[in-house]
C-alpha positions, 0 to 999 in steps of 0.5 A: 470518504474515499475519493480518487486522487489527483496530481495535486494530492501527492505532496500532501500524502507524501509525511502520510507515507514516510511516516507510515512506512518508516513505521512499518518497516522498523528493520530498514534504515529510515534514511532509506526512506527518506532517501525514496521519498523523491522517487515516490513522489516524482515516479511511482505515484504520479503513474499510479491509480490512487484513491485518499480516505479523508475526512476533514479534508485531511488524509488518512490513507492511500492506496496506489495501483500501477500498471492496472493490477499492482498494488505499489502502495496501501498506506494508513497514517498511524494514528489511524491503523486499526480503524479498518481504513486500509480494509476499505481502501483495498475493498475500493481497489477490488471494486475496480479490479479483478486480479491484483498483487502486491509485494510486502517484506516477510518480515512485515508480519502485521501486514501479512497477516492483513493482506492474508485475511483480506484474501491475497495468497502468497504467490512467491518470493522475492529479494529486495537488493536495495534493502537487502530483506526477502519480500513476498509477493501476493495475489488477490483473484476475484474469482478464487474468493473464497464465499464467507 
């Protein structure tokens, strides 16, 4: 099930993405998450639009937008990755909008790839000073969906 989250919810998605992040992104000091894990909770996702894939009452994904068409955060627990959680969550998300972007480190090839097959493109790149890896940022447009 896949409802939107509340200010309630934020503590209990916060081990959900230090755990998925650090997970995802091996190539980065996992200190530097730990470290980020006060701005996530007391900044980024208290702005953002989230939506929680749950079942049991347990989270098994988030995915947060900011400021109406960024995508700040698409996380799976890990447990869980393959299950085509994430897919429904972005699909939830495309519900919603119809222009969304979203920045991932180039070196994050799995969630490239994922992002690439669920119709975002490569728009340009970036440089992330705080981890000091190029990102890429990508661009999913309703009307430039290709029809399968």
């Amino acid at each position: 099930m896949i409802r939107e989250g509340e200010m309630k919810d934020i503590e209990a998605l916060l081990p959900l993405w230090l755990a998925s992040t650090t997970l995802a992104h091996p190539f980065i000091s996992p200190e530097y998450w730990q470290e980020s894990l006060p701005s996530v909770r007391d900044l980024y996702l208290p702005r953002a639009r989230t939506w929680i894939a749950e079942r049991g009452g347990e989270p098994e994904g988030f995915i947060s937008v900011l400021d109406e068409r960024f995508i700040g955060a698409l996380f799976v627990a890990p447990e869980k990755l393959g299950e085509g959680i994430g897919a429904a969550l972005l699909c939830h998300a495309k519900q919603h909008y119809d222009d969304l972007s979203l920045e991932v480190y180039q070196q994050n090839a799995r969630a490239v790839r994922f992002y690439h097959a669920q119709g975002f493109r490569i728009a340009a790149s970036a440089w992330q000073e705080e981890t000091q890896h190029s990102t890429w940022i990508m661009r999913w447009r309703a009307d430039q969906t290709p029809s399968r």
